[in-house]
C-alpha positions in Angstrom: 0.0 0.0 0.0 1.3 3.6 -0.2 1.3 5.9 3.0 1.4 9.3 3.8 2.1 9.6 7.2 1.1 13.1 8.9 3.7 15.5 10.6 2.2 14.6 13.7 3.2 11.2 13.4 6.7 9.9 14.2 8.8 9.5 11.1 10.0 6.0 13.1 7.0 4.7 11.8 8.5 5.0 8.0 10.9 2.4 8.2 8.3 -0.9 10.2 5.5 -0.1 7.3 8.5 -0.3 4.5 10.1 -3.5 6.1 6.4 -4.2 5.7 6.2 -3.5 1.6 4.6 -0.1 2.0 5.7 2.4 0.5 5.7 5.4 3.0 6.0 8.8 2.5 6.2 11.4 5.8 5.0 14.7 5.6 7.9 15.5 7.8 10.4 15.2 5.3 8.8 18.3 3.7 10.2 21.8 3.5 6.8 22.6 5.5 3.6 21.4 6.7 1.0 23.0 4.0 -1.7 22.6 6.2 -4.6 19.9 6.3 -6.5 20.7 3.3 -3.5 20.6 1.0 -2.5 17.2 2.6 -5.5 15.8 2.2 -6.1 17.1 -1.6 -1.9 16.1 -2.2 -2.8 12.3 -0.4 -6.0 11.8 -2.7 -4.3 12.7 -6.0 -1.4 10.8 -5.1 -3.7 7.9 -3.8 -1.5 7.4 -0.7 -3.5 6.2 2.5 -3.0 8.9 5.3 -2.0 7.9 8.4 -3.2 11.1 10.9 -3.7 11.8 14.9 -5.9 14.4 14.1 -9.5 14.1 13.4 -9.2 17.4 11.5 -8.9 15.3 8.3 -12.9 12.9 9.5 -14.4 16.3 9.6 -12.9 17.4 6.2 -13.5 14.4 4.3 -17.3 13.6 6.0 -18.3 17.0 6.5 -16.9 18.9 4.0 -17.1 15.9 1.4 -13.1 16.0 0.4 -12.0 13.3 -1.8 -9.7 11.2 0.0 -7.6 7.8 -0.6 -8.4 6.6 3.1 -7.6 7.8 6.7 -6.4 6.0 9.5 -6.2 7.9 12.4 -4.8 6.7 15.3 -5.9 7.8 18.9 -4.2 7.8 22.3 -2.2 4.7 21.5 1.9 4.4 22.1 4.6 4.5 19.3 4.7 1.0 19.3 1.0 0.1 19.3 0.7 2.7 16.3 3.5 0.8 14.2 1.2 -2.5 15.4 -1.9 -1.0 14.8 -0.9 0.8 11.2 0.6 -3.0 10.2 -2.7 -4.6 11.2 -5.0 -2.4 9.2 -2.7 -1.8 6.1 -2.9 -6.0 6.1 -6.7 -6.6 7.1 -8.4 -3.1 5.7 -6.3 -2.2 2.7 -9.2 -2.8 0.0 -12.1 -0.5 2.7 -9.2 2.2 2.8 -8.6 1.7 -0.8 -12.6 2.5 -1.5 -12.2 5.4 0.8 -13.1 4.4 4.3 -11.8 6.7 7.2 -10.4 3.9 10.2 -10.1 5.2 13.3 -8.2 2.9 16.0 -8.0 3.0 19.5 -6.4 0.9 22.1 -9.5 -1.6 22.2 -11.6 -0.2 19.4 -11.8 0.2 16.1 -14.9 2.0 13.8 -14.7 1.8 10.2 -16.3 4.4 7.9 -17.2 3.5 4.6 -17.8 5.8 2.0 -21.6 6.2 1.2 
């Protein structure tokens, strides 16, 4: 899968999901952060999967109706149960994120929204 991986995410999570076969870009790397709309716009046309703590990007793609490639957003969990969590998703949920669902996973929880 390919992955865009917000600047609020650790860049240490680049280098499991490529050991992984993903390829993995980090917003990070980037001169600056453009702010979420342009990330969200740059991830669709590039049909990368974003990888976000922020539910600024739910409310932009559900309310607002942006065109997205999918969205996992993490909450509240550790370094190491993000690179766990991201690994078990990319694997189980690749086709629902590939259709445009928005995955949100906590420690013990995980909601799916599929695009209507």
């Amino acid at each position: 899968m390919n992955v865009l991986l917000d600047s609020c995410i650790s860049g240490t999570l680049r280098a499991p999901l490529e050991k992984a076969g993903h390829h993995v870009e980090w917003i990070g790397d980037w001169p600056s952060d453009p702010g979420d709309d342009q990330i969200l716009t740059y991830a669709h046309n590039a049909r990368l999967i974003l990888v976000t703590l922020d539910k600024d990007f739910g409310a932009l793609a559900i309310r607002d109706g942006k065109p997205h490639a999918g969205i996992i957003r993490l909450v509240n969990l550790s370094l190491r149960d993000q690179i766990s969590a991201c690994q078990q998703v990319l694997q189980r949920y690749g086709s629902e994120l590939a259709n445009g669902a928005l995955i949100t996973v906590e420690q013990n929880r995980l909601r799916i929204r599929r695009p209507e």
